[in-house]
C-alpha positions as protocol buffer text, in pm:
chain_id: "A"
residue {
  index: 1
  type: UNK
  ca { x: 11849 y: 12301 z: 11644 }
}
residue {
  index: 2
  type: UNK
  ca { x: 11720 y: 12019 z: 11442 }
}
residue {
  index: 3
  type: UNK
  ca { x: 11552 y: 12125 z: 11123 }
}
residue {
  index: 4
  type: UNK
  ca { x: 11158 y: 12169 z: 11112 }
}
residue {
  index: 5
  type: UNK
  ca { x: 11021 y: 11845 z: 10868 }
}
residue {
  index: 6
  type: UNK
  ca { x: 10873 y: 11926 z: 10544 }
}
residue {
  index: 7
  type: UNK
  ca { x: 10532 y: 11783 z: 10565 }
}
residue {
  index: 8
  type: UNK
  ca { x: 10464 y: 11963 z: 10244 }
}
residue {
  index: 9
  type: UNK
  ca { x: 10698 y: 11783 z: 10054 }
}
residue {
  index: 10
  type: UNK
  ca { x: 10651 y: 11460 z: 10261 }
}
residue {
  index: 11
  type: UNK
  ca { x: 10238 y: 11437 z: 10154 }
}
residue {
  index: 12
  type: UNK
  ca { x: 10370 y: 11535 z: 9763 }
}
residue {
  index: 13
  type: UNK
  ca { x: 10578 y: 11224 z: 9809 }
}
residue {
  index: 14
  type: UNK
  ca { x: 10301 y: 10988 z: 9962 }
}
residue {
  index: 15
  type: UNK
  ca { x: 10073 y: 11112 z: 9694 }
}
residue {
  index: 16
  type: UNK
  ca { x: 10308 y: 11021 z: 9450 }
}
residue {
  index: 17
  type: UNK
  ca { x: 10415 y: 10686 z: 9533 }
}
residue {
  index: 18
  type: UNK
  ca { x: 10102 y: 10592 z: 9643 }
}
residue {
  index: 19
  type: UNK
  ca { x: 9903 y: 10624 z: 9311 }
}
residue {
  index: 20
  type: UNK
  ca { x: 10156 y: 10430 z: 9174 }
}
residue {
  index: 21
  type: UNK
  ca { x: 10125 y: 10171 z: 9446 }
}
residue {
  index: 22
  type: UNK
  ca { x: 9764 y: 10128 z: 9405 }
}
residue {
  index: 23
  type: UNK
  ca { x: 9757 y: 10114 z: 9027 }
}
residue {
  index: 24
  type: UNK
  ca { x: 10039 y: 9820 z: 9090 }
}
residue {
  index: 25
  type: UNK
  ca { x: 9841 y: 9675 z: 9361 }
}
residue {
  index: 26
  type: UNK
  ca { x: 9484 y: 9682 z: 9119 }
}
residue {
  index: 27
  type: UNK
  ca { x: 9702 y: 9496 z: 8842 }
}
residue {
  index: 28
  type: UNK
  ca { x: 9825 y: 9217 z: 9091 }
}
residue {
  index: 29
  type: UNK
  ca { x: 9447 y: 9151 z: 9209 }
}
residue {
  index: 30
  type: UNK
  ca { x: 9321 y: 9110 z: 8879 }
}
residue {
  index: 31
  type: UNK
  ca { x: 9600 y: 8930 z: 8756 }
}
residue {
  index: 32
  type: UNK
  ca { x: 9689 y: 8710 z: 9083 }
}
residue {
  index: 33
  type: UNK
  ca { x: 9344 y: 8666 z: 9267 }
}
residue {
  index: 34
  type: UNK
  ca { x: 9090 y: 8370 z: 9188 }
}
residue {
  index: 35
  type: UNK
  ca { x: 8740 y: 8456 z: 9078 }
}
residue {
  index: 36
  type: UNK
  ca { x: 8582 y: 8356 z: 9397 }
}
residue {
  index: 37
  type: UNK
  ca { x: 8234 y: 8506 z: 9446 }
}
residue {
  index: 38
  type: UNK
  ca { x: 8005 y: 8568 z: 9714 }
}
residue {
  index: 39
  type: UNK
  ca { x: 7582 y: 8576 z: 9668 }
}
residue {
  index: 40
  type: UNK
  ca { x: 7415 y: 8898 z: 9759 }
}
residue {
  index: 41
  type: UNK
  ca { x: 7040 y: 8804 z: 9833 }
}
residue {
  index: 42
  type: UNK
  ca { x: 6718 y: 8997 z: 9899 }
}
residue {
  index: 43
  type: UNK
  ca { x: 6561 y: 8849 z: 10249 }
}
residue {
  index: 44
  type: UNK
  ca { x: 6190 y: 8816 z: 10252 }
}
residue {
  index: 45
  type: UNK
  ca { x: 5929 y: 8596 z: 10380 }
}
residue {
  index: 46
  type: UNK
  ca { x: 5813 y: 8282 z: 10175 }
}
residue {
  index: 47
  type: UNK
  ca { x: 5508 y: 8015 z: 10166 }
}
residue {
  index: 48
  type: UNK
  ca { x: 5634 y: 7691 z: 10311 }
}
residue {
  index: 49
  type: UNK
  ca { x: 5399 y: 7464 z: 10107 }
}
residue {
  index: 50
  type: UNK
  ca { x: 5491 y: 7126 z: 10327 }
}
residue {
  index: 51
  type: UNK
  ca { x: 5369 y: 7319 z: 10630 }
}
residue {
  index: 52
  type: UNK
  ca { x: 5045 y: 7511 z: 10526 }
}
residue {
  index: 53
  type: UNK
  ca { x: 4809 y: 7272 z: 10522 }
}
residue {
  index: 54
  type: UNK
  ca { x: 4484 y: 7492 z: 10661 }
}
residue {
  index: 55
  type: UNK
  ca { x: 4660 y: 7814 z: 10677 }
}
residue {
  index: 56
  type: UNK
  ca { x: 4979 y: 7994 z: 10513 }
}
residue {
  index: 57
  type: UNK
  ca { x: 5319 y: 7927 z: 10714 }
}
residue {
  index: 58
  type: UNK
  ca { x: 5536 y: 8190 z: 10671 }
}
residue {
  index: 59
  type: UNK
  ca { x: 5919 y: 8122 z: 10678 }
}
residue {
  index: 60
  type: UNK
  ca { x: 6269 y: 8353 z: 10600 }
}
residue {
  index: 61
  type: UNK
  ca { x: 6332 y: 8362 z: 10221 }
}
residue {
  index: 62
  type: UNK
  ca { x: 6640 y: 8445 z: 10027 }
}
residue {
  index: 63
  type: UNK
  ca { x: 6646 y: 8574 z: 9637 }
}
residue {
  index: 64
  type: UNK
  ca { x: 6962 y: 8589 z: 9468 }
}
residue {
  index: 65
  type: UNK
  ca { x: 7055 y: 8902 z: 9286 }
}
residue {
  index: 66
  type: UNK
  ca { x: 7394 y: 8882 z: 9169 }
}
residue {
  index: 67
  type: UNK
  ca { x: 7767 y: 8701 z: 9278 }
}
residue {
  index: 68
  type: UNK
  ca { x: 7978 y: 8948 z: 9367 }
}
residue {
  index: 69
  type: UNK
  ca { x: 8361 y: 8883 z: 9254 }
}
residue {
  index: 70
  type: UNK
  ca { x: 8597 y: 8967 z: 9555 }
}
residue {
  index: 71
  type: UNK
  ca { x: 8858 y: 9053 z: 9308 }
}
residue {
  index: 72
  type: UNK
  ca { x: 8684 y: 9307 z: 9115 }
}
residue {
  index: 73
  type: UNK
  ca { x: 8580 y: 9463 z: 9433 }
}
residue {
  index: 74
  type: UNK
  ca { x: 8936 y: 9488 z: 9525 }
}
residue {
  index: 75
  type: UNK
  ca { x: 9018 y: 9634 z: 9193 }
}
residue {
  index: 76
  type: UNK
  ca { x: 8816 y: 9925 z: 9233 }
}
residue {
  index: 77
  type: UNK
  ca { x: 8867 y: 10045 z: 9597 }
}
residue {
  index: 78
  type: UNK
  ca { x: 9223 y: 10018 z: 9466 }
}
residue {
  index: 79
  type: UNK
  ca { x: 9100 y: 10243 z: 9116 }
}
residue {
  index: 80
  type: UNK
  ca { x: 8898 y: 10480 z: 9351 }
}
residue {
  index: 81
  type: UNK
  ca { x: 9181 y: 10577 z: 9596 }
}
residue {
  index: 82
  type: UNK
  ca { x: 9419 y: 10658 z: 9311 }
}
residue {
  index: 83
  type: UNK
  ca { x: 9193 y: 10981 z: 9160 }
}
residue {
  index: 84
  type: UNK
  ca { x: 9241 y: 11141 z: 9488 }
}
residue {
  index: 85
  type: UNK
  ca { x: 9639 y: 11168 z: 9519 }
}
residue {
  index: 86
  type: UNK
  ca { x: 9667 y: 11205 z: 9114 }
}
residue {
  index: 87
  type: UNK
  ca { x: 9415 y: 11534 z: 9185 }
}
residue {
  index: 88
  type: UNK
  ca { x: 9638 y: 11681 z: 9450 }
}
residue {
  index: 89
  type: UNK
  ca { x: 9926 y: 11675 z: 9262 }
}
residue {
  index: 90
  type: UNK
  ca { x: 9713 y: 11860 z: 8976 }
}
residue {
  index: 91
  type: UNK
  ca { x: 9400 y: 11977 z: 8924 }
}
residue {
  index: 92
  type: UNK
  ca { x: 9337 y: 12043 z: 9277 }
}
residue {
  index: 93
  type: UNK
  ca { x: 9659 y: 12168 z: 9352 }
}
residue {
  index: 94
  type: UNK
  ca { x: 9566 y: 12463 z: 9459 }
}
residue {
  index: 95
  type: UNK
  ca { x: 9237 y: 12410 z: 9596 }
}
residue {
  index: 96
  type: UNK
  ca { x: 9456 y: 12149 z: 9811 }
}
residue {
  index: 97
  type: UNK
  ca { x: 9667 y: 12406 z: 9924 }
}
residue {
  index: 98
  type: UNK
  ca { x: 9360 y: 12649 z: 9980 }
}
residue {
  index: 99
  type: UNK
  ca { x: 9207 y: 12358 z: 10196 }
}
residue {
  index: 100
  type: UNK
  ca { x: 9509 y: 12310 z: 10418 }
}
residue {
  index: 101
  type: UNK
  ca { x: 9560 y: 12713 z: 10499 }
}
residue {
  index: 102
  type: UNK
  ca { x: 9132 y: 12691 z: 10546 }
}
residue {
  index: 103
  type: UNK
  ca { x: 9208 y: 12364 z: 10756 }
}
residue {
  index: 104
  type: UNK
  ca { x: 8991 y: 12161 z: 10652 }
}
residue {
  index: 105
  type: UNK
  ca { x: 9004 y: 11855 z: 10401 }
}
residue {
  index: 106
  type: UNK
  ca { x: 8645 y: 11776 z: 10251 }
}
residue {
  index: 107
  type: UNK
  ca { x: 8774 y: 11558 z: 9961 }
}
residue {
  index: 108
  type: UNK
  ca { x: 8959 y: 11324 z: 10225 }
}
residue {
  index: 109
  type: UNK
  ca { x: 8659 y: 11234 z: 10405 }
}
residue {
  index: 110
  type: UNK
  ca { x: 8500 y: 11182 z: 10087 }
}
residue {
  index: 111
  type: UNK
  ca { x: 8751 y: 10950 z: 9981 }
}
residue {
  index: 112
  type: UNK
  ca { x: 8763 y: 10788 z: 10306 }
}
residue {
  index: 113
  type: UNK
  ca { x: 8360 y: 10748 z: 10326 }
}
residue {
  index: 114
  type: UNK
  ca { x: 8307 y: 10526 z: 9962 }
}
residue {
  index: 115
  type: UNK
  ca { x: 8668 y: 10373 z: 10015 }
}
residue {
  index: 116
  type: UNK
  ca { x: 8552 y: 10257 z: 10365 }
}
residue {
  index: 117
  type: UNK
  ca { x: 8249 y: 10166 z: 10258 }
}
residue {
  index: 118
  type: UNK
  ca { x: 8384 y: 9867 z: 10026 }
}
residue {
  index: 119
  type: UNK
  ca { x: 8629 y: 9772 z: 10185 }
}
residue {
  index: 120
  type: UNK
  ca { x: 8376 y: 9715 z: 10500 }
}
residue {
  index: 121
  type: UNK
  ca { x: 8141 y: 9562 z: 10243 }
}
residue {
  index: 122
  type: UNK
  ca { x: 8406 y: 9287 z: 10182 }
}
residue {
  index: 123
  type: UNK
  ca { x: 8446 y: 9182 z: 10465 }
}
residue {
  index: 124
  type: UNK
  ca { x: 8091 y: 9186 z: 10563 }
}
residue {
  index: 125
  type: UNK
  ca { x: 8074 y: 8966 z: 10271 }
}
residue {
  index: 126
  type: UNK
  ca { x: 8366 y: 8709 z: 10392 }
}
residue {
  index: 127
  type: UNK
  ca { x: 8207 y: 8675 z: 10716 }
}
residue {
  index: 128
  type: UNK
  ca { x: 7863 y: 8572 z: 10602 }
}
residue {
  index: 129
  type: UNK
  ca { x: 7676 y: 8837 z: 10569 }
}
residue {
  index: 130
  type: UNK
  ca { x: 7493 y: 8837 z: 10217 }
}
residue {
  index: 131
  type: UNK
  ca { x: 7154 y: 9012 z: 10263 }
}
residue {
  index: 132
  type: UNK
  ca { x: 7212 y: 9355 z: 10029 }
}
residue {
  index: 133
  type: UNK
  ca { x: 7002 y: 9553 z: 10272 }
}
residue {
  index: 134
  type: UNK
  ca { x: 7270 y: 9444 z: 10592 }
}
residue {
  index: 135
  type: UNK
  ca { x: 7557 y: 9531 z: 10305 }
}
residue {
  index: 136
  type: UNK
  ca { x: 7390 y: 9856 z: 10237 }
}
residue {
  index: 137
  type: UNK
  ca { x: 7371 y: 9990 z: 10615 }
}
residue {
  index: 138
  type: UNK
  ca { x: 7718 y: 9840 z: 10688 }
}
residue {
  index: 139
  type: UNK
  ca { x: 7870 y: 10106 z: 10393 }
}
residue {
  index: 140
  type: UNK
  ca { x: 7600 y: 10379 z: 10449 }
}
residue {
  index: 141
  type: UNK
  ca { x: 7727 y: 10400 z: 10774 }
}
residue {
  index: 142
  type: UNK
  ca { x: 8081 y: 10420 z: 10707 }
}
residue {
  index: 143
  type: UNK
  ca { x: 7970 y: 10718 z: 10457 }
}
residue {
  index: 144
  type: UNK
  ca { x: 7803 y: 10873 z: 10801 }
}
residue {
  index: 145
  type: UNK
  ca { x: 8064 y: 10836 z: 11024 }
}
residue {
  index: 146
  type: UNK
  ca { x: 8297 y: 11025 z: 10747 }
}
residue {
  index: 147
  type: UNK
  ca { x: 8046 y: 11302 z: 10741 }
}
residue {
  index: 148
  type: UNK
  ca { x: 8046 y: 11351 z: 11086 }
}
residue {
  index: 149
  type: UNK
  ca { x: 8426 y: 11323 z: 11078 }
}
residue {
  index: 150
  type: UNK
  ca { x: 8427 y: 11606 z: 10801 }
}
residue {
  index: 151
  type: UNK
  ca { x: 8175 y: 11804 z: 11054 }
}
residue {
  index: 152
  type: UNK
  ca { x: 8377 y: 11776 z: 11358 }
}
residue {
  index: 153
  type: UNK
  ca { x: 8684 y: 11888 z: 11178 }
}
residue {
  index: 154
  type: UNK
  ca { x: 8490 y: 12184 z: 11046 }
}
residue {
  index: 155
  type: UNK
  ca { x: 8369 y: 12278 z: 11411 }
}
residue {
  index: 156
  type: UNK
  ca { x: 8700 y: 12294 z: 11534 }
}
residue {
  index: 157
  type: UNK
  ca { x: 8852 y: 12539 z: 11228 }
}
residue {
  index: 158
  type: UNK
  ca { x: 8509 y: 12749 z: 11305 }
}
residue {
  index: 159
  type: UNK
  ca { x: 8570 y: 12736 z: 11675 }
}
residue {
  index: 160
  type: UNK
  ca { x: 8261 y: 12622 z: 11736 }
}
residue {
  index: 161
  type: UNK
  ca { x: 8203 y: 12320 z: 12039 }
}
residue {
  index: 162
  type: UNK
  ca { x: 8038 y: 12045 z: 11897 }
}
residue {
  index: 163
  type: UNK
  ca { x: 8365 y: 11893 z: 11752 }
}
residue {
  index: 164
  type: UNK
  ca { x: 8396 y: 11637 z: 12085 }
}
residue {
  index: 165
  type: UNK
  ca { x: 7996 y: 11551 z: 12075 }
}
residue {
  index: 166
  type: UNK
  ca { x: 8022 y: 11553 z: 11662 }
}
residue {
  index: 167
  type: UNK
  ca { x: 8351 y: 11319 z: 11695 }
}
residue {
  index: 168
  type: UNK
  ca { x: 8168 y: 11080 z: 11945 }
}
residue {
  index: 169
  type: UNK
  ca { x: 7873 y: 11016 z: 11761 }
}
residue {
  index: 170
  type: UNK
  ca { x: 8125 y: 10936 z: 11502 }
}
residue {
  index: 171
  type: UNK
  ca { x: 8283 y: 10664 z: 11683 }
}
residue {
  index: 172
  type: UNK
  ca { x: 7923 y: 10517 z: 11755 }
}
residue {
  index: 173
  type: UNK
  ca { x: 7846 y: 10539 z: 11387 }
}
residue {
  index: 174
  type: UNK
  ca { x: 8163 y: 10428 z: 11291 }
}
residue {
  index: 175
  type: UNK
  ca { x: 8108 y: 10121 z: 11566 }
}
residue {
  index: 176
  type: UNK
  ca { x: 7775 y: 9977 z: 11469 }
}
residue {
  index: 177
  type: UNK
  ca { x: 7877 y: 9810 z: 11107 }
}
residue {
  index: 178
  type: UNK
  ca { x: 8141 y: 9567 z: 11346 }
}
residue {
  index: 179
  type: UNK
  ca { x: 7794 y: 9448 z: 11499 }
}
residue {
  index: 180
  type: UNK
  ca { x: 7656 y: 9220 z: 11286 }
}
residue {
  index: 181
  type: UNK
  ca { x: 8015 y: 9118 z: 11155 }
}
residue {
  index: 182
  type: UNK
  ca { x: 8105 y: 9035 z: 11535 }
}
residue {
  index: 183
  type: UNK
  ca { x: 7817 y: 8796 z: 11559 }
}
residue {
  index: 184
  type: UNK
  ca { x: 7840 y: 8657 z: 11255 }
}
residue {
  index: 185
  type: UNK
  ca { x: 8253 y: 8548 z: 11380 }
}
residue {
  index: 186
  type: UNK
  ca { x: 8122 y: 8449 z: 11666 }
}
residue {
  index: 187
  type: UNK
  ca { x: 7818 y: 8234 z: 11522 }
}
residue {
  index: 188
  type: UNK
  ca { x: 8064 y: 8014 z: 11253 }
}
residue {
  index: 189
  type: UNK
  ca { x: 8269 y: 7865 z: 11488 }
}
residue {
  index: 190
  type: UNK
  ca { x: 7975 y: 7802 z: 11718 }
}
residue {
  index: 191
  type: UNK
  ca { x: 7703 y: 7681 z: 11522 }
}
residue {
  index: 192
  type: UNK
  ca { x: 7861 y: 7544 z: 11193 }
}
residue {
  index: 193
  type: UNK
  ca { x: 8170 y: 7413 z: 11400 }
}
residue {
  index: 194
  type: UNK
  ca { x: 8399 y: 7573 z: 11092 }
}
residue {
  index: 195
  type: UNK
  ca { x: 8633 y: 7862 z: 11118 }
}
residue {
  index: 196
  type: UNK
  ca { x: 8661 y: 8161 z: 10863 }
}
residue {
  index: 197
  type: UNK
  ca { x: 8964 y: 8142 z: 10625 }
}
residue {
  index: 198
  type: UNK
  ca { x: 9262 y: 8320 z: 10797 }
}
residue {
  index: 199
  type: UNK
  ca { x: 9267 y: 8623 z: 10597 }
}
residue {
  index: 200
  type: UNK
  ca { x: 8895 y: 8663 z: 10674 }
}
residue {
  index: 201
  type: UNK
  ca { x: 9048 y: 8729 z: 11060 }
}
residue {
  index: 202
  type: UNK
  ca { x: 9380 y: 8957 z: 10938 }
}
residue {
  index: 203
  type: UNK
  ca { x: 9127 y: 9193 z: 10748 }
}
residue {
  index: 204
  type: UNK
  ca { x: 8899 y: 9201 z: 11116 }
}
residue {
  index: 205
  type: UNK
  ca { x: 9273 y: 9325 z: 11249 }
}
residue {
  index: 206
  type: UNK
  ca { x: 9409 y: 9551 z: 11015 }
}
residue {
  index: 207
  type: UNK
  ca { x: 9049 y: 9769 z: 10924 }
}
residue {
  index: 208
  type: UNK
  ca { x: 9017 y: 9792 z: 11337 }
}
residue {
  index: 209
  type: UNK
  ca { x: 9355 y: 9911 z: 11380 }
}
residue {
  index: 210
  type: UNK
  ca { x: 9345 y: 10158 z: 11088 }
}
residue {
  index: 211
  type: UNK
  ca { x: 8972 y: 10296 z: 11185 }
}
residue {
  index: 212
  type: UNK
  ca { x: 9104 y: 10268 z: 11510 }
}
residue {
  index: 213
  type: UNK
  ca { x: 9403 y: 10486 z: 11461 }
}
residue {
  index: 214
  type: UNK
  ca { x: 9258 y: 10718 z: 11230 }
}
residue {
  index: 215
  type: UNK
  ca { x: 9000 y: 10842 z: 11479 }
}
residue {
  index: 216
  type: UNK
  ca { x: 9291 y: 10876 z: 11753 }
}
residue {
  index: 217
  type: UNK
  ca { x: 9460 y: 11133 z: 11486 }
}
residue {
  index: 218
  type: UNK
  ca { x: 9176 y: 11336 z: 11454 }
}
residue {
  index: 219
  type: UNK
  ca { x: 9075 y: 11347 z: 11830 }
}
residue {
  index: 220
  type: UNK
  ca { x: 9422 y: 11463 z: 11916 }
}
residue {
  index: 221
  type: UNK
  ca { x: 9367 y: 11717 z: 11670 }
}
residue {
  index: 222
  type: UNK
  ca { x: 9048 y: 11817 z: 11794 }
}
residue {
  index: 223
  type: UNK
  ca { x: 9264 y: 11855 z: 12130 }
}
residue {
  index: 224
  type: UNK
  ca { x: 9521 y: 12060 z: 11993 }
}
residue {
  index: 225
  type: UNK
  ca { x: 9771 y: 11790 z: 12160 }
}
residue {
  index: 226
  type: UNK
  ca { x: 10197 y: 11948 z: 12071 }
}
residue {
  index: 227
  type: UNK
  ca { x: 10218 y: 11851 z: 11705 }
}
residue {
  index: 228
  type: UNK
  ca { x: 9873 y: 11772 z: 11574 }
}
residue {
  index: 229
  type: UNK
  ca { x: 9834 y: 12181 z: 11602 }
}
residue {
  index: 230
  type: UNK
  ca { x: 10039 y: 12211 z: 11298 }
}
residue {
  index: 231
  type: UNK
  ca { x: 9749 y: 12062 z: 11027 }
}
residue {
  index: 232
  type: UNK
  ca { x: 10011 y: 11940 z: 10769 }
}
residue {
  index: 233
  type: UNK
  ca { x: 10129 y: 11716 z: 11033 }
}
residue {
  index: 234
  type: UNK
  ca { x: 9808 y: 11642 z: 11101 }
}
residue {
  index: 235
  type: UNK
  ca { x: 9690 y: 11569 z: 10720 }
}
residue {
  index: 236
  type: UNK
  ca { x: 10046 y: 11334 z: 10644 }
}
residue {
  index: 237
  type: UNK
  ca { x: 9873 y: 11119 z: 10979 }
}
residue {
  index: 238
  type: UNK
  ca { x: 9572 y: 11063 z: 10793 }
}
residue {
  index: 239
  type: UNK
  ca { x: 9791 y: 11030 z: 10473 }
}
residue {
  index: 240
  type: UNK
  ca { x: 9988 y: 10734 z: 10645 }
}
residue {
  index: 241
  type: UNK
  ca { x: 9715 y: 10578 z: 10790 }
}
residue {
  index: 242
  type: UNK
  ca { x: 9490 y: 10559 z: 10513 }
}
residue {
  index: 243
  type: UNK
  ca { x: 9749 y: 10407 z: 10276 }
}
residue {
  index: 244
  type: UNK
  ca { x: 9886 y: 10192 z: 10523 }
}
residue {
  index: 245
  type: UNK
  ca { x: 9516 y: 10017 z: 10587 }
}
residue {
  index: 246
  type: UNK
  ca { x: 9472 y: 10008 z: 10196 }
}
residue {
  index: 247
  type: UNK
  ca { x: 9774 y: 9845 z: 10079 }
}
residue {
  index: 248
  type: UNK
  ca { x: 9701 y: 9579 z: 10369 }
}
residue {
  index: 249
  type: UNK
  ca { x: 9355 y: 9503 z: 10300 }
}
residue {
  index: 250
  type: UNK
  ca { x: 9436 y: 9456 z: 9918 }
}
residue {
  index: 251
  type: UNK
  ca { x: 9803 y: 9260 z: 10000 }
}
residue {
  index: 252
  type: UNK
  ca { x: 9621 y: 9028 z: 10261 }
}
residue {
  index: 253
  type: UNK
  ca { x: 9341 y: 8949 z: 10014 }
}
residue {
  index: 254
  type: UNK
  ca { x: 9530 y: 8900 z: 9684 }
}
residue {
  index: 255
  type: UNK
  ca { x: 9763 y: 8624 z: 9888 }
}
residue {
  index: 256
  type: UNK
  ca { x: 9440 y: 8509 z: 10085 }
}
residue {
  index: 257
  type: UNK
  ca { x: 9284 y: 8453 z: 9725 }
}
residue {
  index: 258
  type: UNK
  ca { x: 9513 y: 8366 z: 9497 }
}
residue {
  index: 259
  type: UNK
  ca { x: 9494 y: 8132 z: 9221 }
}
């Protein structure tokens, strides 16, 4: 019979390695990455003086409020996602291991709902989209569709339902931030005849594929498909996934940007 695997151990050692490879990771952007910024703006209407000769002619204004450095937004996704692993592995040991007999995870989805949220924010940023109200409902989303990820995986552990209507609402939440992204790739090449830088593209790839997978773990959980019944397996999934989509969005834009 071929031995049962230690998920227990195998999450200690994720943890471990990976709070060490985002601390590493945070180091290289700072030190590596160019101090290329992108304008966040405030959209409102303006006065076009030219025009309103008897009467005021409204027109789309911009105001600049701040350029945002890539690099330093890199930095602290990277700075945020090491507190949670360093906590498992010590304050909240055993609240950790309280949360995994209770089967339920709270502190992932937070984690995964502000660490989402920036890293969406960047690349709403490389792909044109500078108006800090868009920015804002592009992360405040993210944090929803964690929420309802957090709910659905609370319905199933209390038997209730609404985990399949919870988790699909989740994906429609989750979907409407790749909106105004989507048009935004699609408008460059058509109307300004230019293409995005290539790592603008390999970050479009790599956050679809992790979201992507990351919502397949957690409906075959809600399920109950063979392994994902066993929650530790389920939890090293999520474990994987997230670091995996992480270390790619910061490796792709620290070569993408370099000096």
């Amino acid at each position: 019979m071929s031995k049962k695997p230690d998920f227990k151990l195998q999450l200690e050692r994720l943890y471990t390695w990976s709070a060490v490879g985002y601390v590493g990771l945070a180091i290289l952007a700072v030190l590596l990455m160019a101090n290329a910024t992108f304008p966040v703006s405030i959209g409102h209407l303006a006065k076009d003086v030219l025009a309103s000769q008897k009467s005021a002619v409204l027109v789309p204004g911009a105001r600049l409020v701040l350029d945002l450095p890539i690099k330093w937004l890199v930095f602290a996704t990277l700075l945020l996602s090491t507190i949670l692993p360093v906590l498992y592995l010590t304050r909240l040991k055993k609240q950790y291991e309280k949360a995994v007999k209770q089967r339920v995870m709270p502190w992932r989805w937070v984690d995964l709902g502000v660490t989402s949220a920036l890293m969406m924010g960047v690349v709403a940023l490389l792909s044109g989209l500078h108006d800090i109200a868009t920015l804002k409902l592009v992360g405040g989303f993210m944090v929803v569709t964690c929420s309802l990820g957090w709910l659905a995986e609370k319905s199933v552990t209390d038997g209730k339902k609404l985990a399949k209507p919870i988790f699909i609402t989740s994906l429609l939440t989750g979907a409407l931030p790749w909106l105004p992204i989507a048009v935004s790739a699609v408008a460059t090449p058509f109307f300004a005849a230019v293409r995005a830088p290539w790592y603008v593209y390999a970050l479009y790839v790599e956050l679809l594929a992790g979201f992507t997978l990351l919502a397949l773990n957690q409906w075959r959980y809600i399920k109950k498909d063979k392994n994902w019944k066993e929650y530790l397996f389920v939890e090293r999934n999520y474990t994987v996934l997230s670091i995996a989509t992480r270390v790619a969005f910061a490796v792709t834009l620290i070569v993408g940007l370099l000096k």
